[in-house]
C-alpha positions as CSV (number, residue, x, y, z in Angstrom):
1,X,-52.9,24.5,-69.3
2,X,-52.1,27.5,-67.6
3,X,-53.6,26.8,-64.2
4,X,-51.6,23.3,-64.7
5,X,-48.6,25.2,-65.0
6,X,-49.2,27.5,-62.1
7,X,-50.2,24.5,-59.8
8,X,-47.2,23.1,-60.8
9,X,-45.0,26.4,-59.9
10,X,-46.1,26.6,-56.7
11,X,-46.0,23.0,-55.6
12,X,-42.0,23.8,-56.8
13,X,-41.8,26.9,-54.3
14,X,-43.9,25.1,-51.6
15,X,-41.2,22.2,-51.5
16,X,-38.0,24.6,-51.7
17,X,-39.9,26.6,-49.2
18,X,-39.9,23.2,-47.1
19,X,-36.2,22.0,-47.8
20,X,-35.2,25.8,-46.4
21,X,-37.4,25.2,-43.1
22,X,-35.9,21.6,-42.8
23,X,-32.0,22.8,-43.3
24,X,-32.6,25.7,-41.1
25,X,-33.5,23.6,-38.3
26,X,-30.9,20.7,-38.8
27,X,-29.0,23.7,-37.2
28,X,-27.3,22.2,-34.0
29,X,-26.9,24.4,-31.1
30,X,-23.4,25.5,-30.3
31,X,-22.9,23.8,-26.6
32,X,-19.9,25.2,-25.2
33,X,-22.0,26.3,-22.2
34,X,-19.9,24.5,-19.0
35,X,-22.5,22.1,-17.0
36,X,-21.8,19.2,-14.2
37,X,-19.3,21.1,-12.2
38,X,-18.0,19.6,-9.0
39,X,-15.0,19.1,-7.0
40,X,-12.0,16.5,-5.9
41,X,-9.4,16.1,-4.1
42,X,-6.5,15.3,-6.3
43,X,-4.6,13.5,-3.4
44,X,-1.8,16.6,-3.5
45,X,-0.8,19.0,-0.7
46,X,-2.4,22.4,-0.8
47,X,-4.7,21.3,-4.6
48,X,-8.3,20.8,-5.8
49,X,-9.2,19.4,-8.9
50,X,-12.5,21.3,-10.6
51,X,-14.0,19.3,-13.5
52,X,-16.8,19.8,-15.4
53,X,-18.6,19.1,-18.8
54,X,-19.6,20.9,-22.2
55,X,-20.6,18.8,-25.3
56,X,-18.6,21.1,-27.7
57,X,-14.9,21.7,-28.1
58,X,-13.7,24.9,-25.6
59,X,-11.1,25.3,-23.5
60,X,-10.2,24.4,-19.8
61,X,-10.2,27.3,-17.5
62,X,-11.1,28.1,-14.0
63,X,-10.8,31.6,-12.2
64,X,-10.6,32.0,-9.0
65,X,-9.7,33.7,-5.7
66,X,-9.9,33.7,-2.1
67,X,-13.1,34.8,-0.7
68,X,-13.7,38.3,0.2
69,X,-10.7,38.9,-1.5
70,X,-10.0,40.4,-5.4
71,X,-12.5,38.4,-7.8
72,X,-10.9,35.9,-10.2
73,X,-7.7,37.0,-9.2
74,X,-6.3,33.5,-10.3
75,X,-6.1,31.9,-13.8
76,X,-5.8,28.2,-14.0
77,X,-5.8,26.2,-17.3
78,X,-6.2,22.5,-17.7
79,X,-7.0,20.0,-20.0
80,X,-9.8,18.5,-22.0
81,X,-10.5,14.7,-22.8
82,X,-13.1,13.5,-25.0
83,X,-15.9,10.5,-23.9
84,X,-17.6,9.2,-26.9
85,X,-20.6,7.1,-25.2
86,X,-21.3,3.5,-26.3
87,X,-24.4,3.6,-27.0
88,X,-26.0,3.9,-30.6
89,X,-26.0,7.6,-31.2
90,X,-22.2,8.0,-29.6
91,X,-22.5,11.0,-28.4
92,X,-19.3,12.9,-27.8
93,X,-18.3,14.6,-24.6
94,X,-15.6,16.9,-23.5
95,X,-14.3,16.5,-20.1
96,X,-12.9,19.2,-18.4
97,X,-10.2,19.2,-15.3
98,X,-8.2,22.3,-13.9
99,X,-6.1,21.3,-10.4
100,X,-5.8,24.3,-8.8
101,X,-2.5,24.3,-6.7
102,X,-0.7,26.2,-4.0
103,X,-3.9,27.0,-1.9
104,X,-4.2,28.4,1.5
105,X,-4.6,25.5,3.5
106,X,-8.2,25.8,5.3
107,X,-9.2,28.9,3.4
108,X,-12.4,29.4,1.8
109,X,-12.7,30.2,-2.5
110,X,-14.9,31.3,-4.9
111,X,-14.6,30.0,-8.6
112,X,-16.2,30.1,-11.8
113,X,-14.8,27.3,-14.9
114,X,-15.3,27.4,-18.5
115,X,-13.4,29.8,-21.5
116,X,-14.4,33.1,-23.4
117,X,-16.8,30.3,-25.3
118,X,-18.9,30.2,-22.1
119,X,-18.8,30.6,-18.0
120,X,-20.1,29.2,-15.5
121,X,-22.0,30.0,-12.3
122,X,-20.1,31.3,-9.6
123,X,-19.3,28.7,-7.2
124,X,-17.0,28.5,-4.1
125,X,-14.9,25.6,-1.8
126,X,-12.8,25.6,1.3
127,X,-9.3,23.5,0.6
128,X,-8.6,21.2,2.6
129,X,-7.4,21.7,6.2
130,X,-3.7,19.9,6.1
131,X,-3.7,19.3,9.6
132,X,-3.3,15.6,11.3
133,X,-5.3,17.5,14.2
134,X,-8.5,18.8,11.8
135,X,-11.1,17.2,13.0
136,X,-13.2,16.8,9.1
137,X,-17.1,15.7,8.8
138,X,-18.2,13.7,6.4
139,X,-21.9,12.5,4.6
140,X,-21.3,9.1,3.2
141,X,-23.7,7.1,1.1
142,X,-24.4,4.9,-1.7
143,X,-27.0,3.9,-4.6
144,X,-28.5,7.1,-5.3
145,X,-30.4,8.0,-8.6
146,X,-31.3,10.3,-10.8
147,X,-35.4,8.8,-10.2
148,X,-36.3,8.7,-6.5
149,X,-33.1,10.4,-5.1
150,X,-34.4,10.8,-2.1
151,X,-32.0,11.9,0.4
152,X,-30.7,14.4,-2.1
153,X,-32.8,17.3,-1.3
154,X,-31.8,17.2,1.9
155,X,-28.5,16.6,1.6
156,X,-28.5,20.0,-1.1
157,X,-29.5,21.6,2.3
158,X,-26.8,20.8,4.6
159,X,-24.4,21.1,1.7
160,X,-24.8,24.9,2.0
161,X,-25.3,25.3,5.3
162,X,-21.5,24.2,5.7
163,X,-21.9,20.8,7.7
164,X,-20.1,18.6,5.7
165,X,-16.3,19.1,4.4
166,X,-16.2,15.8,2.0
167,X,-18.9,14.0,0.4
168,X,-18.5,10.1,0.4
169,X,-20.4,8.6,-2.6
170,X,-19.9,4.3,-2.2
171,X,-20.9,3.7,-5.8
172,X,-24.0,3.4,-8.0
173,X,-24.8,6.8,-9.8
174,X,-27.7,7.9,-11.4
175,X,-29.7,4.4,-12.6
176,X,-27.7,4.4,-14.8
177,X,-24.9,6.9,-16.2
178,X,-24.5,5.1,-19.5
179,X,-28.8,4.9,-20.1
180,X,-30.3,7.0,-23.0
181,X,-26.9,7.9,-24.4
182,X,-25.4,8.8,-21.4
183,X,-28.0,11.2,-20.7
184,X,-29.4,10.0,-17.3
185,X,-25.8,10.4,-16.6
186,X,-25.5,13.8,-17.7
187,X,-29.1,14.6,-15.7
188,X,-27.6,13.0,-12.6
189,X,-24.3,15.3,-12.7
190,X,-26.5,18.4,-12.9
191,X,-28.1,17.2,-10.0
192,X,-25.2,16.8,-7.9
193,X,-24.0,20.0,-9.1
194,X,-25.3,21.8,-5.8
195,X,-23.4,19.9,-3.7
196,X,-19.8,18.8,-5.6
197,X,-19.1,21.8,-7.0
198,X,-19.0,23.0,-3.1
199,X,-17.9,19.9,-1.5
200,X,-15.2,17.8,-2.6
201,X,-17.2,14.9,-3.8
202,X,-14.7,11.4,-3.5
203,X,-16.3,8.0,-5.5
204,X,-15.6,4.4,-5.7
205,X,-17.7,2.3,-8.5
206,X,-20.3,0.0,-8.1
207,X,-22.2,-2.3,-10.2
208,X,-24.5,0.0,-11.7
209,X,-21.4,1.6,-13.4
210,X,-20.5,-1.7,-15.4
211,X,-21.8,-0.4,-18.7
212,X,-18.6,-0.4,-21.4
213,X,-15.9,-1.9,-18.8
214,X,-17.1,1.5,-16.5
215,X,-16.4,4.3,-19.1
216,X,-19.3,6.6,-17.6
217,X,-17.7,6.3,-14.1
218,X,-13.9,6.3,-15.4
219,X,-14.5,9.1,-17.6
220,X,-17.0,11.9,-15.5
221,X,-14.8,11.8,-12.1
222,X,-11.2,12.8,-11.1
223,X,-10.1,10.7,-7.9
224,X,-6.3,10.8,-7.0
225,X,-3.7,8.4,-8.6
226,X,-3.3,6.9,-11.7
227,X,-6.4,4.2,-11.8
228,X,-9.1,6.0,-13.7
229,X,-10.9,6.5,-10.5
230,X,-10.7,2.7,-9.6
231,X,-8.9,2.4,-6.5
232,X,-7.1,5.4,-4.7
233,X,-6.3,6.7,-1.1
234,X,-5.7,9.8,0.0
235,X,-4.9,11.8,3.7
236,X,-7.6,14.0,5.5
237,X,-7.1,14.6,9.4
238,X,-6.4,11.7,11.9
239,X,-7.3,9.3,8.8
240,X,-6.3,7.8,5.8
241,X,-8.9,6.7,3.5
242,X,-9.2,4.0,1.3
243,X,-11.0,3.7,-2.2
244,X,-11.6,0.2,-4.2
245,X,-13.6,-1.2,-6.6
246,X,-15.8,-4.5,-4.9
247,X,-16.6,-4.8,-9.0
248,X,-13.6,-6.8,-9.9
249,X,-14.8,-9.9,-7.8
250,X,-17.6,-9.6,-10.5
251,X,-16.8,-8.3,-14.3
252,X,-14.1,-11.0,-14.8
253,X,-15.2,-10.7,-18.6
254,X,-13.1,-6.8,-18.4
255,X,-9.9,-8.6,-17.4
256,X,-8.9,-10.8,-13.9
257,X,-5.7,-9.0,-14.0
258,X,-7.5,-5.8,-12.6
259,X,-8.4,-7.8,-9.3
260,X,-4.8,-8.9,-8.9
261,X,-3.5,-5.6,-9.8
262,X,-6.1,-3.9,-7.3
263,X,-5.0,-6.4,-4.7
264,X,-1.7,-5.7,-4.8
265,X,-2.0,-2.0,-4.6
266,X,-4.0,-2.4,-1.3
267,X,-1.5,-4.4,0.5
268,X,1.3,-2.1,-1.0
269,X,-0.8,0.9,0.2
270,X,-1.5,-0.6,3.4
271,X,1.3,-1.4,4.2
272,X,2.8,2.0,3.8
273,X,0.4,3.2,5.6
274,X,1.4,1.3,8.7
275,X,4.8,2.2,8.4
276,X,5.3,3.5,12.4
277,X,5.5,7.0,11.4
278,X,2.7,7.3,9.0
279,X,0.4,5.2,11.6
280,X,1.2,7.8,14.6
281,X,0.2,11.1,12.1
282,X,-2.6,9.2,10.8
283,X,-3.8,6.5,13.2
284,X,-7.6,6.0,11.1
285,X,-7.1,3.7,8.2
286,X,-11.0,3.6,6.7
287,X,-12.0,1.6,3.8
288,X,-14.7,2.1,1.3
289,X,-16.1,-0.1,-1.2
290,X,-19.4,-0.8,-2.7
291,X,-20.9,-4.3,-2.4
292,X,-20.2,-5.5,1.3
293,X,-18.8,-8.3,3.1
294,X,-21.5,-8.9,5.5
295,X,-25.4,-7.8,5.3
296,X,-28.3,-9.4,6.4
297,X,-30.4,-8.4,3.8
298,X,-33.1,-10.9,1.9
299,X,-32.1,-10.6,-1.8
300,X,-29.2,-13.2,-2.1
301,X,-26.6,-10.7,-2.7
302,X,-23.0,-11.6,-2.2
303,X,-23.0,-10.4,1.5
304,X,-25.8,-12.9,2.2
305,X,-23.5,-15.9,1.5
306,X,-20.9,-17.4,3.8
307,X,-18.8,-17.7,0.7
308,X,-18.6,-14.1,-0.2
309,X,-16.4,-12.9,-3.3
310,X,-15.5,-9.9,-1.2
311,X,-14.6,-11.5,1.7
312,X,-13.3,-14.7,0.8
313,X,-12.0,-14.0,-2.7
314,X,-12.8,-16.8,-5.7
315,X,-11.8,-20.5,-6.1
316,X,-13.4,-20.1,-9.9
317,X,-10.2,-18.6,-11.2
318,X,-7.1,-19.1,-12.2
319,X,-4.7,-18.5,-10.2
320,X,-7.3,-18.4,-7.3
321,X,-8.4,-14.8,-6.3
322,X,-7.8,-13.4,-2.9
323,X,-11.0,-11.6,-0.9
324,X,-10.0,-8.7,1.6
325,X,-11.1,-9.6,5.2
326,X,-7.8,-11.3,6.3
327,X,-5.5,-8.5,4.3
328,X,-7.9,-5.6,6.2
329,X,-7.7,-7.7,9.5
330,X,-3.9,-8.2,9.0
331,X,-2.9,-4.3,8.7
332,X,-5.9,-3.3,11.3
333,X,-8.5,-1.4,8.9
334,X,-10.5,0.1,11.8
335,X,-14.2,1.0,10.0
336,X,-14.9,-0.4,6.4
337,X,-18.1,2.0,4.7
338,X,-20.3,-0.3,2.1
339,X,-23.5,0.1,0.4
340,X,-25.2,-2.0,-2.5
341,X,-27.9,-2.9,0.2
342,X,-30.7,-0.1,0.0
343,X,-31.0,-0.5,3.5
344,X,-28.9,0.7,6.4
345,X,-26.7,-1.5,8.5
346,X,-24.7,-0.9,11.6
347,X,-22.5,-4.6,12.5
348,X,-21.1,-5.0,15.9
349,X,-17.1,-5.5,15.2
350,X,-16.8,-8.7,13.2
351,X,-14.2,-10.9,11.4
352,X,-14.4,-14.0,10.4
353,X,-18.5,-14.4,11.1
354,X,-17.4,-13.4,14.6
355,X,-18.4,-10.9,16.8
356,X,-15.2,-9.1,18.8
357,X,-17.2,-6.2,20.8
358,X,-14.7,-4.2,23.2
359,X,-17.2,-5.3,26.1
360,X,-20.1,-6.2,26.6
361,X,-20.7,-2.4,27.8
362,X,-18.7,-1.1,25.2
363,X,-19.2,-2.6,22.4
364,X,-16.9,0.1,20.5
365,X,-14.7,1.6,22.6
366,X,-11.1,-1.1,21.6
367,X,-13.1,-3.7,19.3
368,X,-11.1,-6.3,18.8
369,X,-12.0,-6.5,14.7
370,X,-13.3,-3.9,12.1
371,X,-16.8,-2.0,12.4
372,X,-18.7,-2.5,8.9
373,X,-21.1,0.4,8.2
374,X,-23.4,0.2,5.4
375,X,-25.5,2.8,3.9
376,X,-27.2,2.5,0.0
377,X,-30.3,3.9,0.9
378,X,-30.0,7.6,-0.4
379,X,-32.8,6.8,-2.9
380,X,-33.0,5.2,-6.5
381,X,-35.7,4.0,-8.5
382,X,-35.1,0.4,-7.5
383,X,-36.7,1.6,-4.0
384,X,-35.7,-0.3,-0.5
385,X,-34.2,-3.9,-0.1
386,X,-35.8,-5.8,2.9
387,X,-34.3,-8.0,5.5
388,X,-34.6,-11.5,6.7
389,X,-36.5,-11.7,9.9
390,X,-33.8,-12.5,12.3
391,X,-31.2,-10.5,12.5
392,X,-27.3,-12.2,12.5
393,X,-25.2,-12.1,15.2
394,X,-22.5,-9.6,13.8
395,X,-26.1,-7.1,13.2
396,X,-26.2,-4.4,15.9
397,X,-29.2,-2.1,14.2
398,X,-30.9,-1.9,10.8
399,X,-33.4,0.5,8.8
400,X,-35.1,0.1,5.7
401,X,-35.8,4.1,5.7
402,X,-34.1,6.2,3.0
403,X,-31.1,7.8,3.9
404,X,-27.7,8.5,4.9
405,X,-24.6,8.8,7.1
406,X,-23.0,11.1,9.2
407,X,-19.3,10.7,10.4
408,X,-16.9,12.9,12.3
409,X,-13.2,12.2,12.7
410,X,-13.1,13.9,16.4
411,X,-9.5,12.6,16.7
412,X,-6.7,10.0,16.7
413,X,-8.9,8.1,19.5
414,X,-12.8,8.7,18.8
415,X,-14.5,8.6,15.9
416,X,-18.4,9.3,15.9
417,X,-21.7,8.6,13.3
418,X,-24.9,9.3,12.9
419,X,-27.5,7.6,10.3
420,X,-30.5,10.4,9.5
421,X,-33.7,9.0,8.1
422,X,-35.1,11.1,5.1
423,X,-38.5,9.4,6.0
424,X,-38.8,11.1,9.4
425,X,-37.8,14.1,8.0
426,X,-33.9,14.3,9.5
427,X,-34.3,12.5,12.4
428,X,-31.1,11.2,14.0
429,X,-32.3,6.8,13.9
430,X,-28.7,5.5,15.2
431,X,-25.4,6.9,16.1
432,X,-22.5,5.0,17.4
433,X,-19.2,6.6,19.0
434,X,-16.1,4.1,18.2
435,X,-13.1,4.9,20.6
436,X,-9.2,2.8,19.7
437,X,-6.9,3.7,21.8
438,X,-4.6,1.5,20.1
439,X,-4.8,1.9,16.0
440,X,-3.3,-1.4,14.2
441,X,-3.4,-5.6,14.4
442,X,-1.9,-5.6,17.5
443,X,-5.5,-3.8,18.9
444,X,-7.1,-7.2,18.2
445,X,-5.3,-8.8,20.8
């Protein structure tokens, strides 16, 4: 009876013992710790917008001040939005973004974002250089992941060594933001870290965003305007650059309003751009958009058919949908940047399945029709796309090696690339020096 009892006793303080353990480690972590910093242009004069990430509550602060100057000798305070994830757990997120303002043009910074709940690493950026005469250099790519990113390491490298002054990223993040929660997403933004929060690092969407009508994408960047990252533009040097989502052709099922809308911003924003003044300060008009017009890939993408949805628009729809060759023809786009492909692809200057090469000895210097780049072969975990055997006619040179691009803006007249293979450890495979001395639609005549 009494060995009962005391059996009994101590099964009692074994289980309370248990339910203590259990509670104590229920426990979460307080995660007010700032993580996934990087940097944008916020498409104002003299600004950059710093954003970042924390999965609790804290406030929006960054501290800054000009390099080899007083530490932190700048207070900036921002604002915080919260991204609930649509997957099952819905995990919350707190989004951070502090535009800092009247910078030194050209001048280099060191910052550090978070609150008193938690500070970052020190990290430091040049604003940008406001001059039509800066002469900016650029690494553009597409379709990199958090598995396989090859290009990456590399790209970490010559990040801080100084070579680049904007980083061009032509959509598909991570494979994919929105998976396990959101966190491959997070992963992939810790990634980057080591070049955005250095860099300014500018984004359109692709189709690997689509997850809940784009949320990831919308919600984890900060481009200029008012869009949610969608389509922009913005002024760097000689150039004016153009942002837009290819995705709209695709993911009618998130509205077919968004197409027209985006339509109509382009030609409203191309045509300011061409206004005589603005064309004379900034003679580049660049595009960039994720799935391209023309490829001569093997995988029956869009760019494979004659009857592109980028290129040609949709008869599916109602009213019919416009495609963007003839309105980036019409206001004399001079290089459109793609990716999608995980290949690389230089085209000769093309419009209309037509090839309008300066000369036959020049191929670039006054095309007579756009130059398409495009460049997804950073590195994912869907590997390399192949190509048909026989290249187009519009094809000038092609690689299946991972990746990416190079591109100065030397001036108002000659612009200059370079694609570097990862797989021959940097090697320069292509380069290609385009030369208008006449910007516009009157230098296709």
């Amino acid at each position: 009876m009494i060995q009962a009892l005391y059996e009994e006793m101590r099964m009692c303080v074994l289980l309370c013992l248990c339910a203590l353990i259990s509670a104590v480690r229920c426990v979460l972590p307080v995660q007010t710790q700032p993580e996934q910093v990087h940097v944008s242009y916020p498409g104002v004069k003299n600004s950059m917008l710093v954003t970042w990430s924390t999965a609790d509550e804290a406030e929006s602060v960054v501290e800054y001040g000009l390099w080899g100057g007083k530490l932190f000798s700048h207070t900036a305070k921002g604002n915080t939005s919260v991204f609930i994830d649509g997957g099952p757990e819905n995990r919350t997120m707190y989004i951070h973004r502090v535009t800092l303002t009247d910078l030194i043009p050209a001048a280099a910074y060191v910052y550090h974002c978070g609150s008193g709940a938690g500070w970052s690493d020190i990290f430091y950026f040049t604003s940008l250089n406001e001059s039509v005469s800066f002469s900016p250099r650029f690494a553009l790519f597409g379709d990199m992941g958090n598995e396989n990113p090859q290009s990456l390491s590399r790209l970490q490298k010559e990040t801080q060594m100084g070579m680049y002054d904007v980083i061009l990223h032509i959509g598909d993040f991570a494979y994919d933001m929105h998976e396990d929660n959101g966190r491959i997403g997070d992963e992939f933004m810790r990634q980057i870290e080591s070049i955005a929060a250095y860099t300014p690092y500018m984004t359109c969407p692709g189709n690997h965003e689509w997850a809940y009508n784009f949320s990831h994408y919308r919600s984890r960047f900060s481009m200029p305007g008012h869009t949610e990252n969608l389509w922009y533009s913005w002024n760097i040097g000689p150039a004016h650059i153009i942002s837009f989502s290819t995705e709209v052709y695709f993911y009618l099922d998130y509205g077919l309003d968004l197409l027209f809308r985006q339509y109509e911003w382009l030609q409203a924003d191309l045509q300011e751009a061409n206004r005589p003044e603005n064309r004379a300060q900034r003679p580049w008009i660049i595009t960039m958009g994720h799935r391209p017009m023309y490829c001569s890939n093997d995988d029956g993408d869009d760019c494979t058919q004659f009857q592109s949805y980028v290129r040609l628009g949709r008869n599916d729809t109602q009213p019919v949908a416009p495609g963007l060759e003839d309105l980036f023809y019409q206001y004399g786009v001079d290089l459109e940047l793609w990716a999608h492909e995980h290949t690389y692809e230089r085209l000769w200057p093309v419009y209309d399945y037509k090839v309008f090469n300066g000369s036959s000895e020049e191929p670039y210097v006054n095309p007579r029709a756009p130059v398409h780049i495009i460049t997804g072969s950073a590195g994912c975990r869907e590997k390399h796309d192949g190509f048909i055997p026989e290249p187009r006619d519009w094809s000038a040179f092609r690689s299946t090696d991972y990746g990416y691009t190079r591109m100065r803006l030397i001036n108002n007249t000659h612009l200059y690339l370079q694609q570097v293979s990862d797989d021959q450890y940097g090697k320069v495979i292509d380069q290609m020096m385009l030369v208008k001395e006449k910007h516009g639609a009157h230098a296709w005549r």
